[in-house]
PQR file with spaces between the fields and no chain letter, atoms N, CA, C, O and H, PARSE charges and radii, in Angstrom:
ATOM       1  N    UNK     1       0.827   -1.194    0.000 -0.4000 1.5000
ATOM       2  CA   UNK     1       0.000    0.000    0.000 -0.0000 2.0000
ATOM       3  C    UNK     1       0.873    1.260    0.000  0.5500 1.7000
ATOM       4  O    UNK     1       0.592    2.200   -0.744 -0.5500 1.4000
ATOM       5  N    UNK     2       1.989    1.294    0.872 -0.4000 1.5000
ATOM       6  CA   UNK     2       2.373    2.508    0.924 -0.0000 2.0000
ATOM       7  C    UNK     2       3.012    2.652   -0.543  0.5500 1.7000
ATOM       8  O    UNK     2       2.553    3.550   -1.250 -0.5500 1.4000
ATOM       9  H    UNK     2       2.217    0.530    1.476  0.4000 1.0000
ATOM      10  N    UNK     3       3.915    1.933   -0.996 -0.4000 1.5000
ATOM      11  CA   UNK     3       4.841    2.291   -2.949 -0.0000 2.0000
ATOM      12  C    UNK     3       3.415    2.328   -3.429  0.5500 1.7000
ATOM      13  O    UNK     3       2.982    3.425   -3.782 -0.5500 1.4000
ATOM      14  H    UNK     3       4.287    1.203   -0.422  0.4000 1.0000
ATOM      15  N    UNK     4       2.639    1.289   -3.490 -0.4000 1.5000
ATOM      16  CA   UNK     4       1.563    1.906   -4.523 -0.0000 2.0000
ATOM      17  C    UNK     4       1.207    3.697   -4.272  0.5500 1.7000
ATOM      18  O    UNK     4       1.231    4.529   -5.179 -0.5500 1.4000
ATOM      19  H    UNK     4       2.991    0.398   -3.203  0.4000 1.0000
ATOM      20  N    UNK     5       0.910    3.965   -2.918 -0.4000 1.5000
ATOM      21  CA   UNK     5       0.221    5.262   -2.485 -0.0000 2.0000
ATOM      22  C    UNK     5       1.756    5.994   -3.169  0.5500 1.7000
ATOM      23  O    UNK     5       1.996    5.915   -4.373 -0.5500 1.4000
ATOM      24  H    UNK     5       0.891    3.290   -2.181  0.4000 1.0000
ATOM      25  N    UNK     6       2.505    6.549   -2.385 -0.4000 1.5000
ATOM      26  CA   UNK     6       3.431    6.980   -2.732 -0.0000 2.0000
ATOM      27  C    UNK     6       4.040    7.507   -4.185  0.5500 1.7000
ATOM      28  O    UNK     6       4.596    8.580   -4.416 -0.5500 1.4000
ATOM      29  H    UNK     6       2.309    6.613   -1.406  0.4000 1.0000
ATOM      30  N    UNK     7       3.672    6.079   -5.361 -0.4000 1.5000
ATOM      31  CA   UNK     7       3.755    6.506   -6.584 -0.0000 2.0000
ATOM      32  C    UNK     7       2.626    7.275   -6.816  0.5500 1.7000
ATOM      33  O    UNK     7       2.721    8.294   -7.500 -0.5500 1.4000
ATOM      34  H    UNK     7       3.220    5.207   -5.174  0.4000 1.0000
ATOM      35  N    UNK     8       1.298    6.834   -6.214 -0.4000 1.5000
ATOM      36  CA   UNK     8       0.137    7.476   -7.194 -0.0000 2.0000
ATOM      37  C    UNK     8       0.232    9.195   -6.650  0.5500 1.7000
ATOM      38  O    UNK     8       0.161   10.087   -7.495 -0.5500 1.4000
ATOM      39  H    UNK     8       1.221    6.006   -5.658  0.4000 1.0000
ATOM      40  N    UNK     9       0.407    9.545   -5.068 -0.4000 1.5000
ATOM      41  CA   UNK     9       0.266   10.660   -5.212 -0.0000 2.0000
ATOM      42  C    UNK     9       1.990   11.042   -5.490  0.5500 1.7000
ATOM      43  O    UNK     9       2.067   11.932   -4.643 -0.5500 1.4000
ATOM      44  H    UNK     9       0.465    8.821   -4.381  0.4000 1.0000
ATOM      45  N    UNK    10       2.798   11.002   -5.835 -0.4000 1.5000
ATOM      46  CA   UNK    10       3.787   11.787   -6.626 -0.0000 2.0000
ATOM      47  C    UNK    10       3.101   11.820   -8.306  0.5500 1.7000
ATOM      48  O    UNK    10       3.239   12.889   -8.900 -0.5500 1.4000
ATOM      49  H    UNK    10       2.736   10.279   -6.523  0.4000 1.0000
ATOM      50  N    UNK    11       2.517   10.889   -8.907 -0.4000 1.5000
ATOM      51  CA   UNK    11       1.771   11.335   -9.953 -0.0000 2.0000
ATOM      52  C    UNK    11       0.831   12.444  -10.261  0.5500 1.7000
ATOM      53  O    UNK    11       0.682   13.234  -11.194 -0.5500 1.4000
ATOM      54  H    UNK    11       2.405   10.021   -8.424  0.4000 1.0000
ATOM      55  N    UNK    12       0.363   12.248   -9.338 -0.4000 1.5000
ATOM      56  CA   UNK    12      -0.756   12.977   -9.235 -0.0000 2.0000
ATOM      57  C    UNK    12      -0.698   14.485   -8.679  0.5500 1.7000
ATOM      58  O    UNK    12      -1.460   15.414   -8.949 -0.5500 1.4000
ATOM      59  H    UNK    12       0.485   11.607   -8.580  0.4000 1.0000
ATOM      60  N    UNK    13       0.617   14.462   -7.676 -0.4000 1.5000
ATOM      61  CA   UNK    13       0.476   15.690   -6.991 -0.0000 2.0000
ATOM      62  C    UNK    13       1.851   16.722   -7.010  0.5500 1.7000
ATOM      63  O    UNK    13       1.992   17.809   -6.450 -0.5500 1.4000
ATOM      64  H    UNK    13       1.236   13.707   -7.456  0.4000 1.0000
ATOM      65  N    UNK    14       2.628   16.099   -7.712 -0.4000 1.5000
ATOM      66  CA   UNK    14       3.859   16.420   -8.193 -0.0000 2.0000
ATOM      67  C    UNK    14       3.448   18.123   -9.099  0.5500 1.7000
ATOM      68  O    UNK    14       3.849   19.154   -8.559 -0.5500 1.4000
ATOM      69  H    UNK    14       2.513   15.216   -8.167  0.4000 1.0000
ATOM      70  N    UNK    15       2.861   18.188  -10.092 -0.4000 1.5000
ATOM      71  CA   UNK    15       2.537   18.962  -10.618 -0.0000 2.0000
ATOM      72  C    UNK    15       1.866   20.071  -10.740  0.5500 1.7000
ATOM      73  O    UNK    15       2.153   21.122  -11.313 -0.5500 1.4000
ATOM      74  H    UNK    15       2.536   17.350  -10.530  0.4000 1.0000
ATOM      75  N    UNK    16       0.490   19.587   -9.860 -0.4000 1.5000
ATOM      76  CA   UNK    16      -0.193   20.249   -9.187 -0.0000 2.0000
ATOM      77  C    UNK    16       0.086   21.768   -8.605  0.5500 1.7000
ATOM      78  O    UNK    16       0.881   21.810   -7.666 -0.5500 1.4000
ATOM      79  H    UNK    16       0.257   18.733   -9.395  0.4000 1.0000
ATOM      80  N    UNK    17      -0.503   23.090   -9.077 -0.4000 1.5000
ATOM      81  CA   UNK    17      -0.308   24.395   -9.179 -0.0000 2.0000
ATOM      82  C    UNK    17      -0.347   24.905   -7.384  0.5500 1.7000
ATOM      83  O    UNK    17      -1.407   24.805   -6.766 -0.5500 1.4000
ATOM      84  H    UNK    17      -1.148   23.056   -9.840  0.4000 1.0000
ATOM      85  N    UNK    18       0.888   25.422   -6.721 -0.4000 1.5000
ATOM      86  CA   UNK    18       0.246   25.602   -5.551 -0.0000 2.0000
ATOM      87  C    UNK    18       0.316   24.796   -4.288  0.5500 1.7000
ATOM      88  O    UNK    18       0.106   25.111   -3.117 -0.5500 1.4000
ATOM      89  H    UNK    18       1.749   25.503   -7.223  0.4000 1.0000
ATOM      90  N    UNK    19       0.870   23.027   -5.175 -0.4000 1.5000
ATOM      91  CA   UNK    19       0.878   22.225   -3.842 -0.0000 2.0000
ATOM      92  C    UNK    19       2.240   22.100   -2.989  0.5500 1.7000
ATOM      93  O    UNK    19       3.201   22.862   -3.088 -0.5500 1.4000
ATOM      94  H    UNK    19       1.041   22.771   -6.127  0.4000 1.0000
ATOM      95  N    UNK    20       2.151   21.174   -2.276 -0.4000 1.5000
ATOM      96  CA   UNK    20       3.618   21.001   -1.087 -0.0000 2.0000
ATOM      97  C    UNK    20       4.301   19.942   -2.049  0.5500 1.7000
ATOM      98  O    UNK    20       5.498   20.109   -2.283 -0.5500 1.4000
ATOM      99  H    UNK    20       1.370   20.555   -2.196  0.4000 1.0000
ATOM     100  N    UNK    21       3.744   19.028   -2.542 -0.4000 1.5000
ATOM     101  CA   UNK    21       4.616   17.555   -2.823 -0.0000 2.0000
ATOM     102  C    UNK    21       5.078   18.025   -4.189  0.5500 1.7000
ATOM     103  O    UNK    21       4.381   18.501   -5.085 -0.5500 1.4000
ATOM     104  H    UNK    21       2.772   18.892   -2.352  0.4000 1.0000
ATOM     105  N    UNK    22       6.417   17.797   -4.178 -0.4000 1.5000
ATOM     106  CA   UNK    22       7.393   18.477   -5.269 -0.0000 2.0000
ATOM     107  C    UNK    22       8.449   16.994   -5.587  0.5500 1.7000
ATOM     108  O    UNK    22       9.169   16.765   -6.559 -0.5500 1.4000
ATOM     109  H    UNK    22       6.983   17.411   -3.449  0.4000 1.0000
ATOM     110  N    UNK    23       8.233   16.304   -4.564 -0.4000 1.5000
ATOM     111  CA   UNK    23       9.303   15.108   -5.851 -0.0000 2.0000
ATOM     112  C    UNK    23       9.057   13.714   -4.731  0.5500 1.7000
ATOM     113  O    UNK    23       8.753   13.815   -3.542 -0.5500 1.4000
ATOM     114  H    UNK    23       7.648   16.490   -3.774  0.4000 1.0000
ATOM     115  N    UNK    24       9.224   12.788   -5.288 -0.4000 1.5000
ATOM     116  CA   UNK    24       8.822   11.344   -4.223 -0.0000 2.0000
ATOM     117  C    UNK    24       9.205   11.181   -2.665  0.5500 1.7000
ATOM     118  O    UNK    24       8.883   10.385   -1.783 -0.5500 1.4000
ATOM     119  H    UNK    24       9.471   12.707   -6.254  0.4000 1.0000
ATOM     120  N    UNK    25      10.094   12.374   -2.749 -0.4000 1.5000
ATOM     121  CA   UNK    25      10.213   12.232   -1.289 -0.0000 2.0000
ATOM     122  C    UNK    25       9.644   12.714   -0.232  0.5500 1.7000
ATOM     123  O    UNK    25       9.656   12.264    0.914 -0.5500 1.4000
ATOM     124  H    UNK    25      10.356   13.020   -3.466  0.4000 1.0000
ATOM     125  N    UNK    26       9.020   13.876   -0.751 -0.4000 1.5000
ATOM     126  CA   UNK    26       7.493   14.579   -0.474 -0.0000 2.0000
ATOM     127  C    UNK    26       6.245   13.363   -0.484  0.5500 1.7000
ATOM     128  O    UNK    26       5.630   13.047    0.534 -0.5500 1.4000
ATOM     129  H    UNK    26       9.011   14.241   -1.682  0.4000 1.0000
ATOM     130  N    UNK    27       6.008   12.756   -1.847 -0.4000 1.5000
ATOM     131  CA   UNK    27       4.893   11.750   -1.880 -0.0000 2.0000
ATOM     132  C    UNK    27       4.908   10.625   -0.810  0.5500 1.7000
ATOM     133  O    UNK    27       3.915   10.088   -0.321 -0.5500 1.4000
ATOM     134  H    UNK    27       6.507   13.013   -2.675  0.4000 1.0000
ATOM     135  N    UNK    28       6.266   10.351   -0.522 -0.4000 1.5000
ATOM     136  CA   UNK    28       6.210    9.050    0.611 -0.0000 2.0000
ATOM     137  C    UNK    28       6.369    9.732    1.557  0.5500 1.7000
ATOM     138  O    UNK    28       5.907    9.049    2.471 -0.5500 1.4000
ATOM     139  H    UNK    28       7.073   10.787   -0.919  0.4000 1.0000
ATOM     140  N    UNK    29       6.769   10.770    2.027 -0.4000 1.5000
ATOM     141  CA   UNK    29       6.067   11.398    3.418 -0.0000 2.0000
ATOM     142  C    UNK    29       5.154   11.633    3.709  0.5500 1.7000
ATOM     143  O    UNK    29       4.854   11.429    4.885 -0.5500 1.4000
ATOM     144  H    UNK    29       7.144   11.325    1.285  0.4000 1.0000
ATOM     145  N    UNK    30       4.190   12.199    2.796 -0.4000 1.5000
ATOM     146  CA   UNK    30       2.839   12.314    2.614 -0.0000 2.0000
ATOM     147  C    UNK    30       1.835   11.016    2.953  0.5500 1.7000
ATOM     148  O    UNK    30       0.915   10.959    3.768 -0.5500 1.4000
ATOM     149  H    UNK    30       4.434   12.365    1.840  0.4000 1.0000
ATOM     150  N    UNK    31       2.235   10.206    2.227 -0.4000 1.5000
ATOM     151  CA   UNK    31       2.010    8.533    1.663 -0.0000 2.0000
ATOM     152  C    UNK    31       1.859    7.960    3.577  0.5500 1.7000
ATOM     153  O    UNK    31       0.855    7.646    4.217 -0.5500 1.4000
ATOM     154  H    UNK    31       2.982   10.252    1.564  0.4000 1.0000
ATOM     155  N    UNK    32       3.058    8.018    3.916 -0.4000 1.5000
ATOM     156  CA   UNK    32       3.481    7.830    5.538 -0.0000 2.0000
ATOM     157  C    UNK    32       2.739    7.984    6.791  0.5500 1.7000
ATOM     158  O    UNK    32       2.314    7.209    7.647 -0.5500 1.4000
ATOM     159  H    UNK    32       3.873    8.273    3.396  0.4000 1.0000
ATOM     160  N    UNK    33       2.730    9.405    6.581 -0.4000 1.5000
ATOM     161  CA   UNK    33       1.774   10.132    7.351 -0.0000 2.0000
ATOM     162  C    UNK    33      -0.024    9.634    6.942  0.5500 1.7000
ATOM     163  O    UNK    33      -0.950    9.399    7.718 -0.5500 1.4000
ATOM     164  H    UNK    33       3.075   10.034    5.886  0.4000 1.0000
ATOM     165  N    UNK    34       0.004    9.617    5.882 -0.4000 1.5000
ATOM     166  CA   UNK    34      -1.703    9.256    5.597 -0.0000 2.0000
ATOM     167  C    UNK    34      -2.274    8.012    6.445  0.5500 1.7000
ATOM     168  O    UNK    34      -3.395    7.852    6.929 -0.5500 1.4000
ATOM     169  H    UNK    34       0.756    9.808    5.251  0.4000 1.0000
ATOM     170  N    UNK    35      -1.066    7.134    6.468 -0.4000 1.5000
ATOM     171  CA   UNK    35      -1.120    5.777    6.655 -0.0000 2.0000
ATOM     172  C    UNK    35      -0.981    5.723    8.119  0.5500 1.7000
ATOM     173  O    UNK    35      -1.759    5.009    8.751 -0.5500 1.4000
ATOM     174  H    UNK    35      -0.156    7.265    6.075  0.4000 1.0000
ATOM     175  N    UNK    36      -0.068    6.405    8.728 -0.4000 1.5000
ATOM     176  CA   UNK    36      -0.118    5.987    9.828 -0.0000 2.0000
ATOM     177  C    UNK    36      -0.431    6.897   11.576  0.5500 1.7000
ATOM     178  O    UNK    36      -0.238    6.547   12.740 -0.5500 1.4000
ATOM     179  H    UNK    36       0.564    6.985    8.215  0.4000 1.0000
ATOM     180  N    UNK    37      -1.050    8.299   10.856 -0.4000 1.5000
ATOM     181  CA   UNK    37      -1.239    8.661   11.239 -0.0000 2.0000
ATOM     182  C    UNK    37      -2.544    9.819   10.989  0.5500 1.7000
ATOM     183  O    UNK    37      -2.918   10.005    9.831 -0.5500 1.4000
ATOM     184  H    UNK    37      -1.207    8.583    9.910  0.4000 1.0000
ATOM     185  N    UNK    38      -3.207   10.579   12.131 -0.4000 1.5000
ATOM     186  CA   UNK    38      -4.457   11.210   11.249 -0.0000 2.0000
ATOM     187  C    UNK    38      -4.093   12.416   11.295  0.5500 1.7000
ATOM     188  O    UNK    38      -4.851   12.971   12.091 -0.5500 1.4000
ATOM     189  H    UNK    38      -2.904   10.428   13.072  0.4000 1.0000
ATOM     190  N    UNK    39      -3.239   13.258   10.826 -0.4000 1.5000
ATOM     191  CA   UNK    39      -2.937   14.676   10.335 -0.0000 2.0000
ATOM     192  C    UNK    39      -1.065   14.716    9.751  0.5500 1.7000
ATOM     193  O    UNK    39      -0.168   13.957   10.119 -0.5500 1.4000
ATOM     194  H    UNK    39      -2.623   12.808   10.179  0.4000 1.0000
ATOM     195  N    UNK    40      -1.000   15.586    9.007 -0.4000 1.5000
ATOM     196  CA   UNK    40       0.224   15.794    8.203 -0.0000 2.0000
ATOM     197  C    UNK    40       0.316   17.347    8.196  0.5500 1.7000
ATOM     198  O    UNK    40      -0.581   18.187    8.258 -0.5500 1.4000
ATOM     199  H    UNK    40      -1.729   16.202    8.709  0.4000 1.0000
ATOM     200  N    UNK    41       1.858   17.498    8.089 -0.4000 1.5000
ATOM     201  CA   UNK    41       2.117   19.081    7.995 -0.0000 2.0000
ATOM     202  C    UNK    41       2.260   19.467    6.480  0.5500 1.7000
ATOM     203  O    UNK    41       2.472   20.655    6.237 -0.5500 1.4000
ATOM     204  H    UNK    41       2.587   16.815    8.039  0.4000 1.0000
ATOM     205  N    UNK    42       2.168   18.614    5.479 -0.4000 1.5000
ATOM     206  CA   UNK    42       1.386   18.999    4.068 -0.0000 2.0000
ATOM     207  C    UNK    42       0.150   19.010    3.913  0.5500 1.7000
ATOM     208  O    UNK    42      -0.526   18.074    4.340 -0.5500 1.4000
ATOM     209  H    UNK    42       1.996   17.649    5.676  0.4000 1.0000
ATOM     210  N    UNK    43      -0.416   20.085    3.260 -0.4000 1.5000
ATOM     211  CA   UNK    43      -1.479   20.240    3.493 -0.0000 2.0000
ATOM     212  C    UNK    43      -2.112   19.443    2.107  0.5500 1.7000
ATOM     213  O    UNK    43      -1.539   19.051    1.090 -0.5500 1.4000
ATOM     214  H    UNK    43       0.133   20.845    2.913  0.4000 1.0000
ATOM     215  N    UNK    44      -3.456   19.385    2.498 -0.4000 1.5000
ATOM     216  CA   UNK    44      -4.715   18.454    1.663 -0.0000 2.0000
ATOM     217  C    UNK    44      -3.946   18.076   -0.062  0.5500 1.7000
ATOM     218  O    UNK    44      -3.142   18.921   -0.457 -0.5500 1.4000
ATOM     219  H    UNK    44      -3.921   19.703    3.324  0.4000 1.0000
ATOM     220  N    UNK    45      -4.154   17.142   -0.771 -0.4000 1.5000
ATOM     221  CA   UNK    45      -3.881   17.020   -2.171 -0.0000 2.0000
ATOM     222  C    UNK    45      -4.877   18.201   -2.628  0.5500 1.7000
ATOM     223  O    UNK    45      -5.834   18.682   -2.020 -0.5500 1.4000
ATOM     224  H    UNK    45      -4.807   16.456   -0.450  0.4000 1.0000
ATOM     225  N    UNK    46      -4.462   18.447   -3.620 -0.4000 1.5000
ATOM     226  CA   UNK    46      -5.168   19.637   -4.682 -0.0000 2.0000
ATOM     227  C    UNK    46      -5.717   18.712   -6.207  0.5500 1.7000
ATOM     228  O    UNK    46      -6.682   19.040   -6.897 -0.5500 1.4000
ATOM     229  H    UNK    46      -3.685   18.056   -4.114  0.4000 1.0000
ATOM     230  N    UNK    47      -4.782   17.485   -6.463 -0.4000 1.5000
ATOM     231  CA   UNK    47      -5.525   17.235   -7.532 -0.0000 2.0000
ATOM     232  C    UNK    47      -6.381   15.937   -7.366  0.5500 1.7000
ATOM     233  O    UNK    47      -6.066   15.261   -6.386 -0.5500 1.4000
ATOM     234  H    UNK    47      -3.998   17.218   -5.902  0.4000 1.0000
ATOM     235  N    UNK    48      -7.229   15.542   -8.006 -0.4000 1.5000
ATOM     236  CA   UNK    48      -8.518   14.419   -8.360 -0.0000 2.0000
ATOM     237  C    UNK    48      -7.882   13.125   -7.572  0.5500 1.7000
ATOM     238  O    UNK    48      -8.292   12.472   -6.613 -0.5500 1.4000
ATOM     239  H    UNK    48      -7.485   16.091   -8.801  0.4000 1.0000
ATOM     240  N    UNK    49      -6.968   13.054   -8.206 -0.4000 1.5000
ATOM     241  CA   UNK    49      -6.043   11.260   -7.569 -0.0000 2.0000
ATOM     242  C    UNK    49      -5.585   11.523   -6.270  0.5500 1.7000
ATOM     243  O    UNK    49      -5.558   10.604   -5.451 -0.5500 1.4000
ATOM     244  H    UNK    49      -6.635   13.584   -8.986  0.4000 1.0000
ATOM     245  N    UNK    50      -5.262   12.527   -6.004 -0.4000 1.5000
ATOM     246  CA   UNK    50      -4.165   12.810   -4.372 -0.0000 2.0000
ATOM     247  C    UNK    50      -5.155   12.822   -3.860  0.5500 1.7000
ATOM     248  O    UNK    50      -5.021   12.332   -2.739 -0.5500 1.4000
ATOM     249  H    UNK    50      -5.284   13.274   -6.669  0.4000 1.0000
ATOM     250  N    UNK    51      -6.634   13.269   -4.144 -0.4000 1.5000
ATOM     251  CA   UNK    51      -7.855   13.484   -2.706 -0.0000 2.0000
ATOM     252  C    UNK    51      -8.440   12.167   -2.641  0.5500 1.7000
ATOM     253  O    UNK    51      -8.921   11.707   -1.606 -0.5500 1.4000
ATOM     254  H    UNK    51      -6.743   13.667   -5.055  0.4000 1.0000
ATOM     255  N    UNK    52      -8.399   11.572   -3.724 -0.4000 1.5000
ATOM     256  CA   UNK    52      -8.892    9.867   -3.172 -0.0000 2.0000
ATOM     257  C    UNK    52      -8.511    8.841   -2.625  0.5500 1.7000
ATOM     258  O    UNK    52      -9.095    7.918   -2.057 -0.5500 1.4000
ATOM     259  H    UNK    52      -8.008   11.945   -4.565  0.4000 1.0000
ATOM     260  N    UNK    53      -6.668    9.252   -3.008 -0.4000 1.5000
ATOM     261  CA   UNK    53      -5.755    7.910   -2.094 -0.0000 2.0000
ATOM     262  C    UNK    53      -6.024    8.869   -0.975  0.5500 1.7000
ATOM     263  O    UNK    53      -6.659    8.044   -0.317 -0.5500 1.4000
ATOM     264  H    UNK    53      -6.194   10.001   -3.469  0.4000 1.0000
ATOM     265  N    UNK    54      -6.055    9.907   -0.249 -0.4000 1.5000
ATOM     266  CA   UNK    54      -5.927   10.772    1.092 -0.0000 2.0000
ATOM     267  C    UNK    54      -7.428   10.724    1.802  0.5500 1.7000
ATOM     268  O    UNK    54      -7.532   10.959    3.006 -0.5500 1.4000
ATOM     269  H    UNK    54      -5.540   10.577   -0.783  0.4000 1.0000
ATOM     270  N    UNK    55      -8.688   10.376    0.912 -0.4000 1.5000
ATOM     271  CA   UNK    55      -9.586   10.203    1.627 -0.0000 2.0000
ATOM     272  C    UNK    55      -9.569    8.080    2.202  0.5500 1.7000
ATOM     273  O    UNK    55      -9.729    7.497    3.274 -0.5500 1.4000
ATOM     274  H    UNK    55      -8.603   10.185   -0.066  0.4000 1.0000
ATOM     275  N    UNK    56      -9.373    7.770    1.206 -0.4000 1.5000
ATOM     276  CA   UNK    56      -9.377    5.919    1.199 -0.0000 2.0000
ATOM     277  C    UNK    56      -8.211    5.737    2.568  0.5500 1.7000
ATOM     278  O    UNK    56      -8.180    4.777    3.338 -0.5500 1.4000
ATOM     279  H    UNK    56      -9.243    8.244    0.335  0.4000 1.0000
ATOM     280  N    UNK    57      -7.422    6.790    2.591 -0.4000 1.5000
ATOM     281  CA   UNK    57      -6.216    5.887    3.169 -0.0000 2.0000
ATOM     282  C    UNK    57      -6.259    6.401    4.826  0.5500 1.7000
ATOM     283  O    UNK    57      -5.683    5.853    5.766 -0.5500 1.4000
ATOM     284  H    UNK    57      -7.447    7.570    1.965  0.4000 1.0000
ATOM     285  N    UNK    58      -7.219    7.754    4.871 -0.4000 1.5000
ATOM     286  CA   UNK    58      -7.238    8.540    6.138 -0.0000 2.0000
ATOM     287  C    UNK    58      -8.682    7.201    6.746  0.5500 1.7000
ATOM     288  O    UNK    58      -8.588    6.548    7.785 -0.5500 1.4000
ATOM     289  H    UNK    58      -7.687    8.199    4.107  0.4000 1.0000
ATOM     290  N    UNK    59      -9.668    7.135    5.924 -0.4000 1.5000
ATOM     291  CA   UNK    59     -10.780    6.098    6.266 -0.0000 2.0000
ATOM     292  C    UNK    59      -9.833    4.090    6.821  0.5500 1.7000
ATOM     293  O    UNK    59     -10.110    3.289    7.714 -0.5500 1.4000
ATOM     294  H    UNK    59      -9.745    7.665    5.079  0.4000 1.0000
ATOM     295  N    UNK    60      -9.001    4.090    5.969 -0.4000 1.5000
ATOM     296  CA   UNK    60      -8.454    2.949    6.489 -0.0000 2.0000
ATOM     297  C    UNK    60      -7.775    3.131    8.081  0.5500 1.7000
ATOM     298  O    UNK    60      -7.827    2.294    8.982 -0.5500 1.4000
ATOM     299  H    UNK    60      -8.776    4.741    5.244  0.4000 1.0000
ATOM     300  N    UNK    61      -7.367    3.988    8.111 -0.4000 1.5000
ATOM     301  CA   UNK    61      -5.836    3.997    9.175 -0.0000 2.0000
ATOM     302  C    UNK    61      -7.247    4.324   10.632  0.5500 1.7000
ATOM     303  O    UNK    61      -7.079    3.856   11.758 -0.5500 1.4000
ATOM     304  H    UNK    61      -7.325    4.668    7.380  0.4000 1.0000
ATOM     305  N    UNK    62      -8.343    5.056   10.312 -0.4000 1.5000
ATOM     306  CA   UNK    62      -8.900    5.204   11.116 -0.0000 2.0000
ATOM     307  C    UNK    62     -10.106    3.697   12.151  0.5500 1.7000
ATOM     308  O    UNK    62     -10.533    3.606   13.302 -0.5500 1.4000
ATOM     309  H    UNK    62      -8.480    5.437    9.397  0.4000 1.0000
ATOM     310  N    UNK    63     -10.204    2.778   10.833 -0.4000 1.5000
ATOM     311  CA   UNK    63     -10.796    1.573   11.258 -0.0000 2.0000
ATOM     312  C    UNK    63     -10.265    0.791   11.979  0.5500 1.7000
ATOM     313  O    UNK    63     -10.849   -0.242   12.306 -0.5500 1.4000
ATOM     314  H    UNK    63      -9.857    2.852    9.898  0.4000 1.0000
């Protein structure tokens, strides 16, 4: 889960106008934090793919 997460939001959020995650090492901190904890000092994904692994993965870690 986490390399899958990790690649998808560096795909996804790498580019993104405005955001924090600027290269994979950003995405697997991000990725990290989603997973194993419930808040991060990057703030929310901005694009379509980063808000669905960040909603799926904040709903998992919380069950």
């Amino acid at each position: 889960m986490f390399v899958i997460g990790t690649v998808l939001i560096w795909a996804t959020e790498s580019g993104a106008k405005g955001g924090q995650i600027r290269g994979i090492g950003d995405a697997a901190f991000f990725t990290a934090v989603q997973l194993l904890t419930v808040s991060s000092a990057i703030s929310n994904p901005l694009a379509s793919g980063g808000k669905v692994f960040s909603q799926r993965s904040a709903h998992r870690s919380t069950c």
